[in-house]
N, C-alpha and C positions, 0 to 999 in steps of 0.2 A: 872594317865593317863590310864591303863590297866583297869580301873575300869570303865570312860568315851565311852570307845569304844564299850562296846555293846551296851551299849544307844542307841549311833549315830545308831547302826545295824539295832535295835531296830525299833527305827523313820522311818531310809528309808523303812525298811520292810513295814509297816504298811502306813506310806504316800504316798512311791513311789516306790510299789517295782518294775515296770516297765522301772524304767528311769526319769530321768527330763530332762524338756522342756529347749530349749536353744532357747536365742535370741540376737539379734547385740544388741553392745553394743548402738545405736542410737537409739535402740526404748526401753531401759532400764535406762537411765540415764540423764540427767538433765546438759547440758555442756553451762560451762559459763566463756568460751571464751572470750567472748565479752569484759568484765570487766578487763580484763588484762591488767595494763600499766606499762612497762618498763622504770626505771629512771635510769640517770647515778651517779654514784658515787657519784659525787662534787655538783649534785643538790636534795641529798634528804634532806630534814630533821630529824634530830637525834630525836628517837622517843621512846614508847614502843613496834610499832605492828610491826612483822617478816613479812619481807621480802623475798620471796620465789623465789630462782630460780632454775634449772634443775636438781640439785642433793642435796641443802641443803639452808638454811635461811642465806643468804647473809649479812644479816643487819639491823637495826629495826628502823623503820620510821616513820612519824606522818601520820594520816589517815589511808585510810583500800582502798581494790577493792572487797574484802571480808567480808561475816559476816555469818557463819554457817558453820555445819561438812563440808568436802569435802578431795577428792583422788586428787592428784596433778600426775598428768604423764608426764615425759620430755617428752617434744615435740624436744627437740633436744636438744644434750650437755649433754647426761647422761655419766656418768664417766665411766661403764661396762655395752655392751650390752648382755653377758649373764645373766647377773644379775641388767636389768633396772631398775633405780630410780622410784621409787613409794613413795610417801611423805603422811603422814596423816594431815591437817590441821582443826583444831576448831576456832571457835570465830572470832575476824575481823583481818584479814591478808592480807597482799598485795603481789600478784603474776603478775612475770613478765612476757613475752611473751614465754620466753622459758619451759612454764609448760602449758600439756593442763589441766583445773580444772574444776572438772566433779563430779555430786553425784546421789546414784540410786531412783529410783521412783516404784512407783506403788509395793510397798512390798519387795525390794532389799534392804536390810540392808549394807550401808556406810562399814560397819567394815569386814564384809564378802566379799564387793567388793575389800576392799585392802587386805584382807590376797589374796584372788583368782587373783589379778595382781602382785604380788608377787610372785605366783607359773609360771607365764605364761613367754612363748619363746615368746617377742617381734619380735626378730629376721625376720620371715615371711612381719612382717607388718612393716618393715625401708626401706625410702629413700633415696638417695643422697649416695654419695661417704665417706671423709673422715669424712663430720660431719653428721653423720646419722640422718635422721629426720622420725618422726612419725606425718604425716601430718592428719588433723582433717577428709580428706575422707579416710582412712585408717582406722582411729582409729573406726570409726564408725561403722567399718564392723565387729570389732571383736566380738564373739562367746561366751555369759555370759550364763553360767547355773543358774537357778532360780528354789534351791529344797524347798521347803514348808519350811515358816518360823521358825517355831522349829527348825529344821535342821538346818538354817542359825545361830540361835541364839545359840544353842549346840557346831558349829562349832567352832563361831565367840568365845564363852566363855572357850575352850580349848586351844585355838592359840590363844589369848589372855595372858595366864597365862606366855606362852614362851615369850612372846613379852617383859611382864612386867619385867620379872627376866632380861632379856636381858638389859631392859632401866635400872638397878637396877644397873648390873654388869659396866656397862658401865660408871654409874657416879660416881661406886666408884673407877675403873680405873681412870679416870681422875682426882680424885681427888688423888689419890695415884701419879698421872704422876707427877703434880703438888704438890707435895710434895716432890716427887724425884727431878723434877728442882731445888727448892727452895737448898734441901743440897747437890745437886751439885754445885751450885755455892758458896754455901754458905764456903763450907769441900775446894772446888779449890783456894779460896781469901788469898793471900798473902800476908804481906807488906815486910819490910826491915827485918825482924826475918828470913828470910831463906833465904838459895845462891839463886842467880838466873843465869841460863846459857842461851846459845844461843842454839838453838836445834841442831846447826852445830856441838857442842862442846859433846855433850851426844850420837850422837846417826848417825849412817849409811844411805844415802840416796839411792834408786835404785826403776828406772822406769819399769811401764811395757808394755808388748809388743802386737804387736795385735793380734786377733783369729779369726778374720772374717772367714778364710779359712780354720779352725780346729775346727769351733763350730759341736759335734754331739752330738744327743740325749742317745746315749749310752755311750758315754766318761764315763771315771772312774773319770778326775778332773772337780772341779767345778770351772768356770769361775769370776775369780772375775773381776763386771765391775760396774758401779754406780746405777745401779737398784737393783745388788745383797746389795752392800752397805745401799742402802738407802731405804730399806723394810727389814731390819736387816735380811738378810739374805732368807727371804722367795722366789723372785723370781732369779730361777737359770738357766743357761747354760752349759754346758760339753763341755770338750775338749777329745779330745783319747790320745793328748801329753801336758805335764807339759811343754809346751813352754818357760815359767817364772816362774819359784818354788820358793815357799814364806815356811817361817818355822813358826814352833809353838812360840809364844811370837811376831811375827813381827806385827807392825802394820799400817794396809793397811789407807789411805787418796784419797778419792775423789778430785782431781783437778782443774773439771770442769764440771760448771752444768749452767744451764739457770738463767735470773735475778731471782732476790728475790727467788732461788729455797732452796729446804731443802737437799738438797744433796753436796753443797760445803764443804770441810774441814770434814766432817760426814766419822769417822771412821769406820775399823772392827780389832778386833781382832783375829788372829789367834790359834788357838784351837789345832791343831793338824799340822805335817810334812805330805807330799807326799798327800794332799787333796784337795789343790787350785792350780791357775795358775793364774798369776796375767796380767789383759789386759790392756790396754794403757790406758794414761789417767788417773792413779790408780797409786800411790806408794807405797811405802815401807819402813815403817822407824824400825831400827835394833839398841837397845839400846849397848851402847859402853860399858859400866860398870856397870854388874848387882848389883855390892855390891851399887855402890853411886847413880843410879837410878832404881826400875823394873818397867818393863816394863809393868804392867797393871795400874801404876799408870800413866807413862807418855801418853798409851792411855784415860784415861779420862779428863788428862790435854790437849789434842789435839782435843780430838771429839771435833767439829764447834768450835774451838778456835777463840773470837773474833778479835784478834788481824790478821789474818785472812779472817775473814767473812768481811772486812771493804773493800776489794779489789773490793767487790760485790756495784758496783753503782745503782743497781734495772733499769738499761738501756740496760745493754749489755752482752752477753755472756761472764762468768769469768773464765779465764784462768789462776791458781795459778801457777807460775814458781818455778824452785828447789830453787832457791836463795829467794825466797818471804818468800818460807815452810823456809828454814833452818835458815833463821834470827828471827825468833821471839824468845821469850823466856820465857822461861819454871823454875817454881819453882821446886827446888831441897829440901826437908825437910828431916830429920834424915829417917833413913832405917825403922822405927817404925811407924813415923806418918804416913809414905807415905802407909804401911800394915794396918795400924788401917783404915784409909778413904777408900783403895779399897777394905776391910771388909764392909763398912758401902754400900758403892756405887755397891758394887755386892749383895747382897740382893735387893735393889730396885730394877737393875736393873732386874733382876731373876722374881720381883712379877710383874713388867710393862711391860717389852719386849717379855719373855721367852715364846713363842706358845706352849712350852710343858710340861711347869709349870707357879704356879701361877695365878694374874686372866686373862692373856688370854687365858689359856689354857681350863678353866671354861668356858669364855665367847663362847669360838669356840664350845664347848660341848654342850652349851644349845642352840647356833645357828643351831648345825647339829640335835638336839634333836629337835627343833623347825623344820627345812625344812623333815624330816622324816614323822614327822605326817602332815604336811600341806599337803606333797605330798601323803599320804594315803585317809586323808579329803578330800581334794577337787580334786578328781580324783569319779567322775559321768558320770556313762552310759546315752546317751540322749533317752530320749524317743521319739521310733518311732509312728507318726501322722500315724492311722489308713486310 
């Protein structure tokens, strides 16, 4: 990389050392709108060609609205508007209403156009209230710089290399997730060879409390509530008082989350005393007897325990009560088996979850390694019209 940047220096010096010219995005790109048809669920046809909507490939269908490169921008329903959905699509694809699909013309290189939406603050150019929308006279008016094509292609071949390692890291994550499923369920399957108890019978039950009135940004605990839960921990809140003090080895249970959501029944464990404050909504289960259960095993036996998840009708908001959690039941296997599996299951968990090792921690590396230079890249002085 350190060896690609004088080049770049190089090029502008000599093609543009004044600046490049900037133009709306409507007199630079080729938007194809038009073609766009939104199908419902129950009426597509099961197919091979991806199905594009606001933030990812929905589904893969017979036919096409598409057939060539093109930059896919929500028009509305992007997941993060600091960080708007920009999609790369080839070959014949079918895009719904909620993506505008747009490709550049007259010497704009496709692949340059999506790293440079990619660096851009949407933000300015959104309307509407809670579902923000990038309506097609907005989008029109935005501001493309167009530096002489070397440059683009130089660009486009640097940010590129990030992209790649990233698509790289990312499927072998998923293939490692999926492997970790597979021996978790596989290492959790019991039959009649080991006790089975009632979770009433192993283990302490206690709720927690609310913090609406105690959330501050400088608090010393951290809030445990089902967002913290169910982003393993990444997003957090502070309290300045341990309203509900949770201890090291307890393990925290999501109670209630929306249909078909990933966050019912979805544990944490706790790490450490005097760190969290447990908020409503959230329990607490405290193993009874560490010689005949521990308790990192009975947390992987509970994370999204199906026995559980069945309460979730994909209809209505699920509200697990204490007596729902404390009848199910939980295998008991010798003190050995139960340390041999949560040996096995903390390693995966360590290489798929862990943001601070392992490959997310890779993956976030070459993500911030890739937004570094982008933001170096495509940051052009415009050239001012004599």
């Amino acid at each position: 990389m350190t060896n690609n940047q004088p080049k770049i220096e190089k090029l502008i010096a000599e093609l543009c050392p004044n600046g490049v010219e900037f133009k709306e995005l409507g007199e630079t790109c080729e938007i194809a709108d038009n073609k766009r048809k939104p199908i419902k669920s129950s009426l597509r046809a099961p197919g091979e060609t991806p199905y594009y909507g606001a933030n990812n490939i929905q589904d893969y269908v017979e036919g096409f609205t598409h057939d060539g490169e093109y930059i896919l921008i929500a028009e509305d329903g992007s997941a993060s508007l600091d960080n708007y959905s920009i999609q790369y699509a080839t070959g014949k694809f079918w895009a719904n209403n909620h993506v505008h699909v747009i490709r550049g013309i007259d010497g704009l290189l496709n692949r340059f156009l999506f790293h440079w939406f990619r660096s851009m603050n949407f933000i300015p150019f959104l309307t509407g209230g809670t579902r923000a929308k990038l309506t097609k006279a907005k989008m029109v008016v935005i501001k493309i710089p167009l530096p002489p094509l070397p440059i683009q292609q130089e660009i486009v071949k640097i940010l590129d290399t990030f992209t790649e390692l990233e698509a790289e890291l990312e499927a072998e994550l998923e293939a490692r997730t999926k492997q970790y499923q597979h021996y978790y369920y596989e290492l959790l399957t019991f039959g009649e060879s080991v006790k089975w108890k009632t979770l009433n019978e192993v283990a302490n039950f206690k709720n927690g409390k609310g913090h609406e009135k105690n959330i501050d940004e400088n608090g010393e605990y951290i809030v445990v509530n089902s967002k913290f839960v169910s982003t393993e921990g990444k997003v957090k809140k502070y309290s300045a008082e341990q309203i509900c003090p949770i201890y090291k080895n307890d393990i925290l249970m999501v109670m209630s989350d929306l249909p078909n959501g990933k966050a019912l029944a979805k544990c944490f464990y706790v790490d450490e005393n005097n760190k969290y404050t447990l908020n409503q909504r959230i329990c607490s289960l405290t193993v009874k007897d560490d010689e005949e259960l521990k308790a990192k095993f009975l947390f992987y036996a509970l994370n999204r325990n199906k026995q559980l998840l069945r309460y979730d009708n994909g209809a209505d908001q699920t509200n697990l009560r204490k007596d729902d959690i404390l009848k199910i039941e939980i295998p008991v296997p010798e003190i050995a088996e139960q340390e041999r599996i949560v040996s096995i299951l903390d390693k995966f968990d360590t290489l798929v979850n862990d943001i601070s090792i392992g490959l997310p921690a890779e993956l976030n590396a070459r993500r911030q390694q890739y937004e570094y230079y982008r933001g170096k890249l495509l940051t052009f002085k415009e050239y001012a019209k004599q």
